[in-house]
VOGU-3710 file (C-alpha; in Angstrom, 3 decimals, decimal comma):
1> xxxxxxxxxx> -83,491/-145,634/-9,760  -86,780/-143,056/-9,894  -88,806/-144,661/-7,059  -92,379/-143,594/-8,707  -91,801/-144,005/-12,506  -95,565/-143,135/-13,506  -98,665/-141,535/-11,163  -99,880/-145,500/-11,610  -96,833/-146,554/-9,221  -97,512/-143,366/-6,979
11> xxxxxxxxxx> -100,705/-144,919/-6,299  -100,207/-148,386/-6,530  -98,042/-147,743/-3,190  -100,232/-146,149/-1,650  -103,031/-148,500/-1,824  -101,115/-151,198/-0,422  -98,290/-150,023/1,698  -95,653/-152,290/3,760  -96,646/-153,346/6,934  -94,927/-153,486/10,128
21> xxxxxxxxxx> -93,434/-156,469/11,619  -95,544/-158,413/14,309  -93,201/-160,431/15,409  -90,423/-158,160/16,018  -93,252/-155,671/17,775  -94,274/-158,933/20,238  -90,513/-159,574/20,903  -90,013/-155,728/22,010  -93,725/-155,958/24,379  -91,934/-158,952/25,281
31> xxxxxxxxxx> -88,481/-157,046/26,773  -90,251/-154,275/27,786  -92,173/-156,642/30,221  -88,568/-158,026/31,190  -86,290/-154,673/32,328  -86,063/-153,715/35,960  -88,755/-151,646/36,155  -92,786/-151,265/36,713  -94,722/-152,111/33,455  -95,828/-149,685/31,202
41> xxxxxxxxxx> -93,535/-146,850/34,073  -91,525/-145,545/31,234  -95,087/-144,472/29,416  -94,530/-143,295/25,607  -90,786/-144,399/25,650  -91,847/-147,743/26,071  -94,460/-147,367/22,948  -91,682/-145,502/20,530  -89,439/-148,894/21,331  -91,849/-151,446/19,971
51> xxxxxxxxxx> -92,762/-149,238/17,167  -89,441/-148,438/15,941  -89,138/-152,503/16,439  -91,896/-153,018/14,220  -90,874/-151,102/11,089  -87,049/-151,683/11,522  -87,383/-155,595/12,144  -85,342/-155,684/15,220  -86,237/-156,444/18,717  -83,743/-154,195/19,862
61> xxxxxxxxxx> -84,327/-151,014/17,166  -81,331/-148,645/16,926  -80,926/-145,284/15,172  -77,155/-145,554/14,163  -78,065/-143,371/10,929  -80,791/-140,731/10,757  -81,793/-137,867/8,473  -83,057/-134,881/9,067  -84,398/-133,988/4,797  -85,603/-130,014/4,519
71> xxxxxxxxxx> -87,392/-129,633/1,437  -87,816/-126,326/0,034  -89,930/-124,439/-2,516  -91,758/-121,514/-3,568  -95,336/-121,076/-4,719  -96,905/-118,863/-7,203  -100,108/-117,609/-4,684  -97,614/-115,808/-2,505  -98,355/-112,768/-5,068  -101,654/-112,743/-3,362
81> xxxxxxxxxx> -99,963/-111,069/-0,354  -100,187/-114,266/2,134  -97,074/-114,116/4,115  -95,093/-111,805/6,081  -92,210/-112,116/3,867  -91,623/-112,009/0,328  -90,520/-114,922/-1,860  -86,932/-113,862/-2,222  -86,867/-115,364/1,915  -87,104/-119,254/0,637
91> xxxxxxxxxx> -83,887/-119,169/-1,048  -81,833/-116,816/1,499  -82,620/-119,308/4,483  -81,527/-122,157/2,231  -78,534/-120,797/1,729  -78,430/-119,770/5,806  -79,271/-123,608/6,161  -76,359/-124,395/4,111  -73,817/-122,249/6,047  -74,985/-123,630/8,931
101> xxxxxxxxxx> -76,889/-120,757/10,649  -80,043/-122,062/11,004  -82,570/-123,328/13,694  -82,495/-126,786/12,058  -78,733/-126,955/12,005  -78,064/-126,793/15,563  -81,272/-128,744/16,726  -80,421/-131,799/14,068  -76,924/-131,646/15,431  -77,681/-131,597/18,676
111> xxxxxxxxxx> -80,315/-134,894/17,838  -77,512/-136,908/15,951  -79,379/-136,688/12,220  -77,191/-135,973/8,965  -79,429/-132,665/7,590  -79,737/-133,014/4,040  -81,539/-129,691/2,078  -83,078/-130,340/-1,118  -84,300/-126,947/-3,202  -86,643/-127,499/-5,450
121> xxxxxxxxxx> -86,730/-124,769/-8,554  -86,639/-121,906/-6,034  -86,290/-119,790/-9,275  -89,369/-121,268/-11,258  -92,302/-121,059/-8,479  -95,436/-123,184/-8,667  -98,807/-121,552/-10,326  -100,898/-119,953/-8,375  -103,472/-122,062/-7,163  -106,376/-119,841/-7,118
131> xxxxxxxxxx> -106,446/-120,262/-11,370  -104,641/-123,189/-12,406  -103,517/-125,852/-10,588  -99,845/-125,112/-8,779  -98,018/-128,397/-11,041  -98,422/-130,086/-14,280  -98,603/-133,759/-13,613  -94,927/-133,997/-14,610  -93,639/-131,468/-12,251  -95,901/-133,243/-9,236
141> xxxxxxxxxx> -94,116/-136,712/-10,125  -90,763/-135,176/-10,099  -91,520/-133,566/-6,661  -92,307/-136,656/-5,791  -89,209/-138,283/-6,955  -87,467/-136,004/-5,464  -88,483/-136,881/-2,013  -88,122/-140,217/-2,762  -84,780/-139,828/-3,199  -84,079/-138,714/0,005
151> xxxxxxxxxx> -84,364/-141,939/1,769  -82,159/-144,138/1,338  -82,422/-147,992/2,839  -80,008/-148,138/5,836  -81,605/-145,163/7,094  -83,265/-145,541/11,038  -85,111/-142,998/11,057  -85,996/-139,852/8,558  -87,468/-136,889/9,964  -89,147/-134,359/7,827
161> xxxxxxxxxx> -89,471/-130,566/7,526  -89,913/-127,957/4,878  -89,363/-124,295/4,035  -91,769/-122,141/1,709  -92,642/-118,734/1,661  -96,795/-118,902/1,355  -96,557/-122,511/2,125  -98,949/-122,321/4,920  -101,867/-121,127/2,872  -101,086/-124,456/0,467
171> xxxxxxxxxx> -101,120/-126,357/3,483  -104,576/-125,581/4,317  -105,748/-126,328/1,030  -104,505/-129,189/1,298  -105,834/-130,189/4,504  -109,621/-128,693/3,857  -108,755/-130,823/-0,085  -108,243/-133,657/1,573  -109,947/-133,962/4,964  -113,087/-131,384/5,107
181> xxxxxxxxxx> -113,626/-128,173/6,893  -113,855/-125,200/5,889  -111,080/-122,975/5,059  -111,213/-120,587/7,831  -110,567/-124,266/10,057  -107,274/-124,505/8,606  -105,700/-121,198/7,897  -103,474/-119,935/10,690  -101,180/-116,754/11,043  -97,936/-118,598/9,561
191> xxxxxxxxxx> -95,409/-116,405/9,359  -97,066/-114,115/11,423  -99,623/-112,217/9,528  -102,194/-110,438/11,643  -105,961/-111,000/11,369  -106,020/-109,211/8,214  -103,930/-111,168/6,950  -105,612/-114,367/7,867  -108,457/-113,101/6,245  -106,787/-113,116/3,094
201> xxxxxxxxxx> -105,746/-116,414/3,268  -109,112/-117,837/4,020  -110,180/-115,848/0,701  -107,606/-116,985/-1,451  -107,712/-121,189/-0,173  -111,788/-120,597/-0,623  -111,120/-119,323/-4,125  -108,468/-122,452/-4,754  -111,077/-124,985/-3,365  -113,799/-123,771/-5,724
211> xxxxxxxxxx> -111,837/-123,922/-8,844  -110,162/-127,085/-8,367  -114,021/-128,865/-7,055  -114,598/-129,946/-10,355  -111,443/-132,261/-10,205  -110,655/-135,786/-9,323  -109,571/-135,688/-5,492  -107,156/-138,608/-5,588  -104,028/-137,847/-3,539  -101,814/-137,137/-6,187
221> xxxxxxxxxx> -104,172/-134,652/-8,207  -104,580/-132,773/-4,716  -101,450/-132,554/-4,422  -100,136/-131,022/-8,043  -103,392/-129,064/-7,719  -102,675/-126,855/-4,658  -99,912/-128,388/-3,370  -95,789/-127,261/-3,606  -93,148/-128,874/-4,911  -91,679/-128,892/-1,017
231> xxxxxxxxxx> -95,463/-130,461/-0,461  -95,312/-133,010/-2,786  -91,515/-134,198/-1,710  -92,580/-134,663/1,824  -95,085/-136,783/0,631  -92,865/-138,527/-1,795  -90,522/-139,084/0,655  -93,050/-140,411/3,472  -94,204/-142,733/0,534  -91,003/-144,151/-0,541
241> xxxxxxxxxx> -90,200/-144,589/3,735  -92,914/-146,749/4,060  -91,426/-148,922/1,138  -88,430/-149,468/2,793  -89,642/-149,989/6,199  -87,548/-146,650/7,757  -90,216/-144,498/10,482  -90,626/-141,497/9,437  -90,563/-138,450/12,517  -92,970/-135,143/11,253
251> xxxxxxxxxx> -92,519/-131,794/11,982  -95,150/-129,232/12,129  -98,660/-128,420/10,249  -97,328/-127,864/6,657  -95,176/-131,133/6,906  -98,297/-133,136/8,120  -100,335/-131,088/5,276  -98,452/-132,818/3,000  -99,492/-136,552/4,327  -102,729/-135,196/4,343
261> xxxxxxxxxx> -104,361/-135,912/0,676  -102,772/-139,717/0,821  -104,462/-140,336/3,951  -107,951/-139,338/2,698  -107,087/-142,118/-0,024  -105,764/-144,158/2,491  -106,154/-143,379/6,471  -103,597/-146,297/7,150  -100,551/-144,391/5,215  -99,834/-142,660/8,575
271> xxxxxxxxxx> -98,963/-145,866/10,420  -95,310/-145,736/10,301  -95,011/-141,829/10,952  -95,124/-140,128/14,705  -95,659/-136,515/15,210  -92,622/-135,197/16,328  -94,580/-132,111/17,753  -97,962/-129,916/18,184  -97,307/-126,713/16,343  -98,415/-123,104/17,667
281> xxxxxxxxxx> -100,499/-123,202/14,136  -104,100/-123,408/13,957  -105,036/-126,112/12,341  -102,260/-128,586/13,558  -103,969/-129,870/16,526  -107,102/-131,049/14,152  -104,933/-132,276/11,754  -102,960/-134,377/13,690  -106,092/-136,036/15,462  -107,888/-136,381/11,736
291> xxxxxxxxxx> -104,802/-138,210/11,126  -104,547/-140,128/14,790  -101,387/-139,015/15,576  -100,433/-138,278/19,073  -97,694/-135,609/19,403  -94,784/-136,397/21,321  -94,178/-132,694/22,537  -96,275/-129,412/22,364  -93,624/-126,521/22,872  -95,370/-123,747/21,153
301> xxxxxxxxxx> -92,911/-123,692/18,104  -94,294/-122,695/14,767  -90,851/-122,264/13,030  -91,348/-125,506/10,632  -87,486/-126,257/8,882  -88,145/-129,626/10,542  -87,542/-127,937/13,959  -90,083/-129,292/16,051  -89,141/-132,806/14,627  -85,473/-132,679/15,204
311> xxxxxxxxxx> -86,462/-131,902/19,143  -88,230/-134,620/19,353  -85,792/-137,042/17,818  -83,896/-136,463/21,246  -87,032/-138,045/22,882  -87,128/-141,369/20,483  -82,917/-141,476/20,822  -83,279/-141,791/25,280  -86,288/-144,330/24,063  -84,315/-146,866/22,363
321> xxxxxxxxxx> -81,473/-146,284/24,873  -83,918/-147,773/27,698  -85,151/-150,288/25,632  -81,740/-151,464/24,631  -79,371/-150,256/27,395  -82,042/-151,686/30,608  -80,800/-154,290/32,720  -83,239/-157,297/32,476  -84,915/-158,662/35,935  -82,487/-161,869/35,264
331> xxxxxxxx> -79,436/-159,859/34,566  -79,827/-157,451/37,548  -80,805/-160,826/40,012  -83,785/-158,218/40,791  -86,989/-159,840/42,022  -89,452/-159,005/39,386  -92,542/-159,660/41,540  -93,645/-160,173/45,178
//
């Protein structure tokens, strides 16, 4: 069943997403204050446990089936010279992901997520921004569907990543769309350009922002306007998570990007997400505190595939072992105070 059927349900989620469970969040303070050890010793792990309590309704939250979901597309402003590598680069490592060859392939292994890659029209790119905006309002839905459809409703946990050629420039449209700032605050190197480079992206996401200024900046029209179709799925997808109560685990700046323009509409959409990681990118670090999200690691990776993410999936997994696994005071006879 299409999750978002018309841009009306798109938004009418978004304005008044699910909630997370109280009670089940007290009852996990409430163990937490009963294993053998010091309160509040076991720092963040202790805060991922009564989170992942609170959106999965469980005192004891589990992750017996996670997804990694690696959207991919390609965008029509890459012919404005933006990346390092040429378009041709999105499909090839979709088709290394699929082999198995990839970064994301042995890190999601390694973090005990199935690693499901959706393409999306790698052959039909989106418009280029700077002119016209990247989707019709058809193509944005379907996007947006077809992130959706990633998450299914026995899922634990999903984590998110992307791969795009010239997706980095979107992603700072987005962000400077959606959250302020000038471009030159939010363009980065991606896939390595050098400062010339970066110049050029600052031109063209300047350009972008003063053709599209004239337009309604609701989170969907942002989003078809200089957005990707691997843009719009991560947001689909982070939108359709919170509707079934399943956390959601981001990767780097161009997967937050993509939360970006429905948390200008509404700041509590990021709620039931935690940043897997702080990205070598510019503007991640300012877009993850404009969204108050505190990264669990910052390893200097800027590979995005849903890398950083899938690392950090390891850290939530040894949470809810402790949280679970942990001897109580009363089980272990140990003396919980003097």
């Amino acid at each position: 069943m299409t999750a978002f059927a018309s841009i009306a349900d798109f938004e009418a989620a978004l304005a008044r997403p699910r909630k997370a469970d109280g009670k089940a969040q007290e009852a996990a303070s409430a163990r937490q204050m009963s294993l053998t050890k010091p309160a509040g010793s076991l720092g963040r792990l202790e805060e991922i446990a009564i989170f992942f309590a609170g959106w999965q309704s469980r005192e004891r939250p589990r992750l017996d089936r996670a997804r990694a979901a690696i959207f991919a597309g390609n965008h029509g402003v890459a012919a404005h010279g933006v990346s390092a590598f040429p378009s041709a680069v999105t499909a090839q490592m979709v088709a290394n992901f699929e082999t198995g060859g990839a970064a994301i392939n042995a890190l999601s292994a390694t973090a005990g997520l199935e690693l499901e890659i959706v393409a999306l029209d790698l052959d039909r790119p989106t418009a280029d921004f700077t002119s016209v905006p990247a989707m019709t309002q058809a193509e944005c839905l379907d996007a947006l569907n077809a992130g959706a459809e990633a998450v299914e409703p026995d899922l634990d946990l999903i984590v998110l990543g992307e791969m795009g050629i010239a997706n980095s420039t979107a992603a700072a449209a987005l962000c400077a769309r959606s959250l302020g700032g000038t471009a030159a605050d939010w363009v980065g190197p991606g896939t390595g350009v050098g400062a010339e480079g970066v110049t050029r992206k600052v031109e063209v996401v300047e350009r972008a922002l003063a053709v599209h200024a004239y337009a309604g900046r609701s989170a969907f029209e942002t989003l078809r306007r200089v957005g990707g179709r691997e843009t719009a799925a991560i947001a689909g997808a982070a939108m359709r998570a919170r509707q079934l109560g399943v956390p959601v685990l981001l990767d780097g700046f161009i997967c937050c990007a993509a939360i970006a323009p429905m948390a200008a509409d509404n700041p509590a959409i990021a709620d039931h997400c935690i940043a897997g990681h702080c990205s070598a990118e510019r503007g991640h670090a300012l877009l993850l505190d404009k969204l108050g999200l505190d990264p669990l690691l910052s390893l200097g990776m800027r590979l995005g595939e849903g890398s950083g993410a899938a690392v950090a999936a390891g850290v939530v997994r040894a949470a809810l072992a402790a949280h679970d696994r942990m001897a109580t005071f009363a089980q272990a006879a140990v003396s919980a105070s003097p």
